[in-house]
C-alpha positions as CSV (number, residue, x, y, z in Angstrom):
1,X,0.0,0.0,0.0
2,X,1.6,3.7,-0.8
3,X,0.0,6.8,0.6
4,X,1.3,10.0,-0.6
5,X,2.4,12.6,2.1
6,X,3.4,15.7,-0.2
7,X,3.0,16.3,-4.0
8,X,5.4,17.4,-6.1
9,X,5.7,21.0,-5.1
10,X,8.6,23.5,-4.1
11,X,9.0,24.3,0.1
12,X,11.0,27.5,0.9
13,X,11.0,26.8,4.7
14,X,10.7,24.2,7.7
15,X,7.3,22.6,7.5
16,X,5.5,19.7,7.7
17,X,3.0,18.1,4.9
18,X,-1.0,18.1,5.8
19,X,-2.5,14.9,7.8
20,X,-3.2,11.4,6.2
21,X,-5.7,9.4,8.0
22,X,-4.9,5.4,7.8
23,X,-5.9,3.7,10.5
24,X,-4.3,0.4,11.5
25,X,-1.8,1.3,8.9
26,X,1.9,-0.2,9.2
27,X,4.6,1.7,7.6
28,X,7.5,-0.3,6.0
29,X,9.5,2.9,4.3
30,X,9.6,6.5,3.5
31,X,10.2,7.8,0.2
32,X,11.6,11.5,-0.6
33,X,12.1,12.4,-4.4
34,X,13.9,15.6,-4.6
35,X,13.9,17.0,-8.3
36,X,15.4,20.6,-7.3
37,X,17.2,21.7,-4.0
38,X,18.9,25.0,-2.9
39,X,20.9,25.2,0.1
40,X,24.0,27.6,1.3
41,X,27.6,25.5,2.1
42,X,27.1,22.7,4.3
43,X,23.2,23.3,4.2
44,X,20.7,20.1,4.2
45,X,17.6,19.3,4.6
46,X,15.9,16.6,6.8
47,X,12.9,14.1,6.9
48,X,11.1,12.1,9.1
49,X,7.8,10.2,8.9
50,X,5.2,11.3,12.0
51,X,2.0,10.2,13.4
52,X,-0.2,11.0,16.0
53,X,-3.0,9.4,17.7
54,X,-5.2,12.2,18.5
55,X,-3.5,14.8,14.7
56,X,-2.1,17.6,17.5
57,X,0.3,15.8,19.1
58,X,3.0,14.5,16.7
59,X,6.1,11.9,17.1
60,X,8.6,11.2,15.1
61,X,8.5,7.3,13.8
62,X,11.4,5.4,15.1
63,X,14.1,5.2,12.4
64,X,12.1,7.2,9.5
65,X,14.2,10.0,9.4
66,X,16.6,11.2,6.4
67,X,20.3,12.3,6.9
68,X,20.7,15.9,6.1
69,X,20.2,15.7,2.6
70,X,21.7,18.1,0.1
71,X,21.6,16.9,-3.7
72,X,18.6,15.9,-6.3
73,X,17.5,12.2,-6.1
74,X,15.9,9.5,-4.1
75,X,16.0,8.5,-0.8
76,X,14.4,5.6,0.6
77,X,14.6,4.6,4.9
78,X,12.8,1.6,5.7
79,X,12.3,-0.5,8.8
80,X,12.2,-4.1,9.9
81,X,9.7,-5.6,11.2
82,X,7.0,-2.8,9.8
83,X,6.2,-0.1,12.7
84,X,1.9,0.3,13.8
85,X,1.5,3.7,13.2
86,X,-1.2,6.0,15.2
87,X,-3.8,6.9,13.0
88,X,-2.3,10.2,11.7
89,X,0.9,10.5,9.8
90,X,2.7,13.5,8.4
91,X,6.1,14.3,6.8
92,X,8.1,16.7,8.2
93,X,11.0,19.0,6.8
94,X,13.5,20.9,8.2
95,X,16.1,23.2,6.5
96,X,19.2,23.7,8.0
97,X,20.8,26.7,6.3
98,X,18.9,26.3,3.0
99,X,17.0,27.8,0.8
100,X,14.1,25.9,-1.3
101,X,13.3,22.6,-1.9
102,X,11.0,21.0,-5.0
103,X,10.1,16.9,-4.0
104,X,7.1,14.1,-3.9
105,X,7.3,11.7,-0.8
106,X,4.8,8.8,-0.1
107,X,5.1,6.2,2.6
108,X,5.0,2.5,1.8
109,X,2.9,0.2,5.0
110,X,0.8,-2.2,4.8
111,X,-3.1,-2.8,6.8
């Protein structure tokens, strides 16, 4: 099963993608497809699958974060066994001295 989490749209700024309700939903890997990134020297940007039980109070899901990324292309984290996720999830970005960044991400579970 893939859910999307963010289109393929341009972010100038730390964020985080809208809500996905799946309940019972048991996430295997996180994909981020970045087509175009700006960032300064040393900049990166980061990733990490959340979820929520109640969709205000977020966590970050064990292991399902990027490194500080900082080029075009695709990065795929995954985890073994799958991990139960709350009922919300969310991807959430953060730049570390950059600029703008254009990518898709979906997250790959199962029910």
């Amino acid at each position: 099963m893939q859910i999307d989490l963010h289109p393929s749209a341009q972010e100038q700024a730390t964020g985080n993608s809208d809500s996905i309700m799946e309940p019972n939903f048991c996430a295997r890997s996180v994909v981020v497809k970045i087509t175009a990134i700006s960032v300064n020297l040393l900049g990166t940007i980061t990733f990490k699958l959340q979820h929520s039980p109640d969709n205000e109070t977020w966590f970050d899901v064990p292991s399902m974060t990027t490194v500080g990324l900082s080029a075009v292309g695709t990065t795929i984290v995954s985890v073994d066994p799958t991990f139960s996720c709350f009922d919300n999830m969310r991807l959430a970005w953060t730049f570390n001295n950059a600029n703008s960044v254009t990518f898709y991400s979906s997250v790959l579970g199962s029910k």
